[in-house]
C-alpha positions in Angstrom: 36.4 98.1 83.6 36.0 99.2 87.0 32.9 98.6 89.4 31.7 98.7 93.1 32.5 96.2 95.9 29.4 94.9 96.1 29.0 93.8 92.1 29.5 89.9 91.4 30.0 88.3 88.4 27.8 85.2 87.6 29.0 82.5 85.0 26.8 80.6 82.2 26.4 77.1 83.2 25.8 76.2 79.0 27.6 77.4 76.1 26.6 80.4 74.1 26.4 81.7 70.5 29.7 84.0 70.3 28.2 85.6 67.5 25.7 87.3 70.0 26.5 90.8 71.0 25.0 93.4 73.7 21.4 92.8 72.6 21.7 89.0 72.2 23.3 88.9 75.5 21.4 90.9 77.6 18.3 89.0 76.3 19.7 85.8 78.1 20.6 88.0 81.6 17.0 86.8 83.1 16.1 83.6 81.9 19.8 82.3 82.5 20.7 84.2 85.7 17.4 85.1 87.1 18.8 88.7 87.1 18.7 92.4 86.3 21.1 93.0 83.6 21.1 96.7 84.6 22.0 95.7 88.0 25.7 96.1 87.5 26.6 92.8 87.7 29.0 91.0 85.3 27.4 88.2 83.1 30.1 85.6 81.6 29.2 83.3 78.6 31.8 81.0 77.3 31.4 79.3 73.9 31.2 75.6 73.7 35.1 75.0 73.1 35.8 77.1 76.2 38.3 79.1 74.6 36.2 82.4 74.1 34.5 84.1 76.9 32.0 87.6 76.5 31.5 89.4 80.0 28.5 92.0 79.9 28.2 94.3 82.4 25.9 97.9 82.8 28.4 100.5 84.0 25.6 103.7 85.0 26.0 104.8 81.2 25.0 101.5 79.2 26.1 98.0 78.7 29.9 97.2 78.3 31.0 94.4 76.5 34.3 92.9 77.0 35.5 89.5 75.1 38.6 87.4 75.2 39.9 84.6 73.2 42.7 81.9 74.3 44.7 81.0 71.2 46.2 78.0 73.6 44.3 75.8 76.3 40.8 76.2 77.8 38.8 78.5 80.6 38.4 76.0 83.5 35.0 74.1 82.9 32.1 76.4 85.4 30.1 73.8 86.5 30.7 74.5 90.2 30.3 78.1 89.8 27.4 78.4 88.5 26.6 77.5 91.9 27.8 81.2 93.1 28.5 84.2 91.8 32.4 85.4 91.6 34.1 88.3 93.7 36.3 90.7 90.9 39.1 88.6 91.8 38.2 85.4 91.5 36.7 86.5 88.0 40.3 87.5 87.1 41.8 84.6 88.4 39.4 82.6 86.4 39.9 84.7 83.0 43.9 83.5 84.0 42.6 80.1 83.5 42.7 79.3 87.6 40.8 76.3 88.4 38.6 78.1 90.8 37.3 74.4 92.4 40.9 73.3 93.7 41.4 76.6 95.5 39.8 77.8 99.0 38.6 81.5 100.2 39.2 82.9 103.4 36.3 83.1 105.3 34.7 86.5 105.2 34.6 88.8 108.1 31.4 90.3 109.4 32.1 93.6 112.0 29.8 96.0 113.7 32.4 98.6 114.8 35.6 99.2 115.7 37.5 99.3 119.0 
C-alpha cells in the first residue's frame, strides 16, 4: 500500500454501491472526482451507513483495491473534505475514525534552497 509524496487521496462526497468492485469503481473516478484514475491517486467511497469504506488506487502495475469495514461506530461524515484532497496521513487518520474537521495542519513550507 505504499505510494509517492505527491499522490492524494480524494473522498466521495455521496454514498456508493459496496457491491461495486475495480471496474464499477474506476467507472465513477471521472464523473465523481473529475480525475484520472490511473493517475495514482487514492479514490475513497464509503457506503451510506458509513461503516464500509473501498479505497482504489493504480499502483504502475494495475488497480488496487483495498476495503475495510467497522463492526462498531461510523467513518467521520466527508462533507468538508470533499472540499480537498487528503495527504497519506490524514487518509490514515481518517480510516482511525479522526474527525478530520476539528483538527488543524501546520502550514506547509515552500523552500528554494538551502543555506
Amino acid at each position: 500500500m505504499l505510494s509517492g509524496a505527491a499522490a492524494r487521496a480524494y473522498v466521495c462526497a455521496d454514498p456508493v454501491d459496496m457491491r461495486k468492485s475495480i471496474d464499477g469503481l474506476s467507472a465513477l473516478v471521472e464523473p465523481v472526482f473529475s480525475a484520472d484514475p490511473f493517475s495514482g491517486h487514492w479514490f475513497v467511497f464509503l457506503s451510506k451507513s458509513r461503516n464500509k469504506v473501498k479505497i482504489l488506487y493504480w499502483d504502475r502495475h494495475g488497480f488496487a483495491l483495498w476495503y475495510k469495514r467497522l463492526e462498531r461506530g461510523r467513518f467521520p461524515k466527508p462533507d468538508e473534505l470533499v472540499q480537498r484532497g487528503l495527504s497519506l496521513g490524514e487518509l490514515t487518520a481518517f480510516l482511525e475514525g479522526i474527525d478530520l474537521t476539528r483538527t488543524r495542519r501546520l502550514a506547509s513550507v515552500n523552500v528554494t534552497r538551502i543555506s
